[in-house]
C-alpha positions as CSV (number, residue, x, y, z in Angstrom):
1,X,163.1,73.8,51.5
2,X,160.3,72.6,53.8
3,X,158.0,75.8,54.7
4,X,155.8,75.3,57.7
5,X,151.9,76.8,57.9
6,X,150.4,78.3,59.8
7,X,146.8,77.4,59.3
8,X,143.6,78.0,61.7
9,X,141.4,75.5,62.7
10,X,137.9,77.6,63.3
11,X,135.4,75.6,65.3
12,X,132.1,75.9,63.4
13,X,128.7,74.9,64.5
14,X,126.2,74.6,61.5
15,X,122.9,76.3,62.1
16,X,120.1,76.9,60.3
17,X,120.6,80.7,59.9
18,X,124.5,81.6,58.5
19,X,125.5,84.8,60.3
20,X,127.6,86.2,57.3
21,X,130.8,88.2,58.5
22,X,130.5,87.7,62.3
23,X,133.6,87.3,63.9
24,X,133.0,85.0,67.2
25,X,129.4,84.2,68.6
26,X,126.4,85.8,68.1
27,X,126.8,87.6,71.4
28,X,130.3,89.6,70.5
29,X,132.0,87.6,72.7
30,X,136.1,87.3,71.9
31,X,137.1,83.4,73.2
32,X,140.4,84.4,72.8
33,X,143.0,83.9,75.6
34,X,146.8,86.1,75.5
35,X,148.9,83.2,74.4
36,X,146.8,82.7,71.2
37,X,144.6,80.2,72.1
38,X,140.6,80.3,72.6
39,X,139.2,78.6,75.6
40,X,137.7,75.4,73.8
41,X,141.6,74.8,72.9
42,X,141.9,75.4,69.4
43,X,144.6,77.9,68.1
44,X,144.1,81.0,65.9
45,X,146.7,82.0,63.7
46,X,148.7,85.1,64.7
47,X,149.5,88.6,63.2
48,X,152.1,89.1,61.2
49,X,153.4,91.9,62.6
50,X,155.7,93.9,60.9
51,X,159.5,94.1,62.8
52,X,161.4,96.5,60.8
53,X,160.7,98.4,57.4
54,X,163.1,99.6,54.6
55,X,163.3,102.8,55.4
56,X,165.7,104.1,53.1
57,X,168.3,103.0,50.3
58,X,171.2,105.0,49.3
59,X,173.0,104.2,45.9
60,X,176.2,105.2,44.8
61,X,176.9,107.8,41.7
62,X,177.7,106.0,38.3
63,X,179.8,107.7,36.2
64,X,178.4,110.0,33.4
65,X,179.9,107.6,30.4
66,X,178.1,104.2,31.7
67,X,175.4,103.8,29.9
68,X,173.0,102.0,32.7
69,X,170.2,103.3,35.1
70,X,170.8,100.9,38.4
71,X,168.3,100.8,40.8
72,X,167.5,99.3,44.4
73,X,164.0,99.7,45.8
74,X,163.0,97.8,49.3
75,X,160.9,95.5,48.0
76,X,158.9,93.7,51.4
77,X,159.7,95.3,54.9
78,X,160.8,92.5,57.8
79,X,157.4,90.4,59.7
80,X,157.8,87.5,61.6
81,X,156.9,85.5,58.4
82,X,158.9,87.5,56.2
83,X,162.8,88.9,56.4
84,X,162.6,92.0,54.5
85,X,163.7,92.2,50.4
86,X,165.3,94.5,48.0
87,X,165.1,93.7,44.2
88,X,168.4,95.5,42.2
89,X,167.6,96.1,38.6
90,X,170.1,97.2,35.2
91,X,168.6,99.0,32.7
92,X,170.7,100.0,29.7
93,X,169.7,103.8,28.4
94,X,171.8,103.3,25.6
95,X,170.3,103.5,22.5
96,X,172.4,100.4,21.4
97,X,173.4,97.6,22.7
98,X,175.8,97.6,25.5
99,X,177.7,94.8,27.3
100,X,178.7,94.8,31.0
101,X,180.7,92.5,33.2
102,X,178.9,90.4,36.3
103,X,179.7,87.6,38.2
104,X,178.3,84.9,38.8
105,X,174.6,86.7,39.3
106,X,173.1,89.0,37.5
107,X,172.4,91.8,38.0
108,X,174.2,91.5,42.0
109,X,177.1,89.6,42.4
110,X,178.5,91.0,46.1
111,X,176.2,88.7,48.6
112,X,178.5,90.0,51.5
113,X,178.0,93.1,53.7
114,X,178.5,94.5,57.0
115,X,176.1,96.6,59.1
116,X,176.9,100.7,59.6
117,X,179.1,100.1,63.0
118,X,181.3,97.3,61.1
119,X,180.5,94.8,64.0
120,X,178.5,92.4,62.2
121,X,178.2,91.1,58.7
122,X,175.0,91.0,56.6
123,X,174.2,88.7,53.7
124,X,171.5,89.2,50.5
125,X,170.2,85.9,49.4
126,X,169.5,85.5,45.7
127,X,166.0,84.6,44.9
128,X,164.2,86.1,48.1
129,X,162.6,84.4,50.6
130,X,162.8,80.7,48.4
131,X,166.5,81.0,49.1
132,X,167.6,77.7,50.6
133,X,169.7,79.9,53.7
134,X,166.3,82.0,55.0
135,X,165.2,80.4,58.2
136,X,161.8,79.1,58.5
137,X,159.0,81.1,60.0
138,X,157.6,82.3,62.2
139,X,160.6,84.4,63.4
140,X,158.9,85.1,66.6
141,X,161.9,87.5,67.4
142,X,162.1,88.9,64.0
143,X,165.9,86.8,64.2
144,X,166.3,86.9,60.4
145,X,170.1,85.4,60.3
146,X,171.1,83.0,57.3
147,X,171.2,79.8,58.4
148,X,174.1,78.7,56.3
149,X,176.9,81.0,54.0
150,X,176.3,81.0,50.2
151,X,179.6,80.6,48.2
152,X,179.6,82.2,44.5
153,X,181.8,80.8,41.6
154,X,184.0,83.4,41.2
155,X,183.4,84.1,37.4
156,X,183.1,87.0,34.9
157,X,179.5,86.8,32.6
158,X,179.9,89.5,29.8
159,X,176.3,90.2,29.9
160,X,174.5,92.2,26.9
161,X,171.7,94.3,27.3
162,X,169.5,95.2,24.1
163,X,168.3,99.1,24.3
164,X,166.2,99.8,27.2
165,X,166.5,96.4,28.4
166,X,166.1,95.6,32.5
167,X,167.4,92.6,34.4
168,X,166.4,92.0,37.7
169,X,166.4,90.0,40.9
170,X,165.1,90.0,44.4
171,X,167.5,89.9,47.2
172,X,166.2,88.3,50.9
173,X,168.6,90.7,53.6
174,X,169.8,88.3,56.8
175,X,172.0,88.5,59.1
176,X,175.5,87.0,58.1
177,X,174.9,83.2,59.2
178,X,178.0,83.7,62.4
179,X,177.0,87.3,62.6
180,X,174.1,89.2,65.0
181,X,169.9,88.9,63.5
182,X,169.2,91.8,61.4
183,X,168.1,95.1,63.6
184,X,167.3,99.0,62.6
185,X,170.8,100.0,61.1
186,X,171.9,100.4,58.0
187,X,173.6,98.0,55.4
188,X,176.4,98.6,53.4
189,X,176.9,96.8,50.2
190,X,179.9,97.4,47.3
191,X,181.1,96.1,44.7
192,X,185.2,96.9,43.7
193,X,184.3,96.9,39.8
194,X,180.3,96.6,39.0
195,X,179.5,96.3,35.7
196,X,182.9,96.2,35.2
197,X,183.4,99.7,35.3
198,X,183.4,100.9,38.5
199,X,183.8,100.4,42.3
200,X,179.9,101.3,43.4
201,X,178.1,99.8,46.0
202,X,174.7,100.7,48.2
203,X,172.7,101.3,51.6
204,X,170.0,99.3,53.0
205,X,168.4,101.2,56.3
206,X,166.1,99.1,58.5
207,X,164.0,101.2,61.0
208,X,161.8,99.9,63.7
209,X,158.0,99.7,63.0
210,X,155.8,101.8,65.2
């Protein structure tokens, strides 16, 4: 997928003495104008500001006899370059081998959520921000929706796990692709039989940034 840059073109008049970090002209002056823009015309390249951070995620109890520690952490919070990121990671605390059911990725199969007020859907796209369905930036508005659905295979991998061994993977969290842009609320996430086990699932709360 075709990312665009931002780069800044910074006008630069050679001299004999180098003024090593000044920002602007010698005289402190800031050319900037409100919209961005400095008054010879050229562009600077604006902040990323951060729209909503990962406030909190809330997992599920396993049950005492599976033999896995299962972890989400917010991994990026949402900027107008950025949607924000969780990575879900497996770890078997077995001291043997164990073997657990997925579908068709591993270690988070269930793509398809819905926000806190059940009025709009939410969707985690495999492989983070790369994913094919994240809209390019800048999201001026912070409107991180999926641009298209993602359909799975619907499959069963019988996945083994040596002792102590993790899989992971990074999740981008958008806005279903007919649904409303992510805002502060929470996202639910479940899973009828993970691991094949057990019906578990998680929370993904988005606050505002101050």
């Amino acid at each position: 997928m075709q990312r665009r840059a931002l780069l800044a073109t910074l006008g630069a008049t050679a001299s004999a003495t180098a003024l090593g970090g000044c920002l602007g002209d010698a005289t402190g002056r800031d050319d900037t104008t409100t919209d961005g823009t400095t008054t010879d015309g050229t562009t600077t390249t604006p902040a990323n500001r951060t729209r909503f951070v990962v406030e909190d995620v809330t997992l599920d109890d396993l049950p005492d006899d599976v033999d896995a520690d299962v972890t989400v952490t917010g991994a990026t919070d949402a900027t107008e370059f950025y949607p924000p990121t969780v990575q879900v990671a497996v770890t078997n605390t077995a001291d043997a081998a164990r073997t657990w059911q997925f579908g068709a990725i591993v270690p988070w199969s269930t793509l398809y959520g819905e926000r806190g007020d059940g009025d709009a859907t939410a969707l985690l796209a495999p492989g983070g921000v790369g994913n094919d369905v994240v809209p390019n930036a800048p999201q001026d508005d912070a409107c991180w929706r999926a641009t298209d659905g993602i359909a799975t295979v619907q499959v069963v991998n019988d996945v083994e796990f040596a002792p102590g061994e993790t899989r992971r993977g990074t999740y981008a969290l958008l806005g279903g692709p007919e649904s409303d842009c992510l805002t502060a609320a929470t996202y639910r996430f479940e899973s009828s039989n993970y691991l094949g086990e057990t019906e578990w699932g998680f929370e993904v709360s988005l606050a505002d940034a101050e």
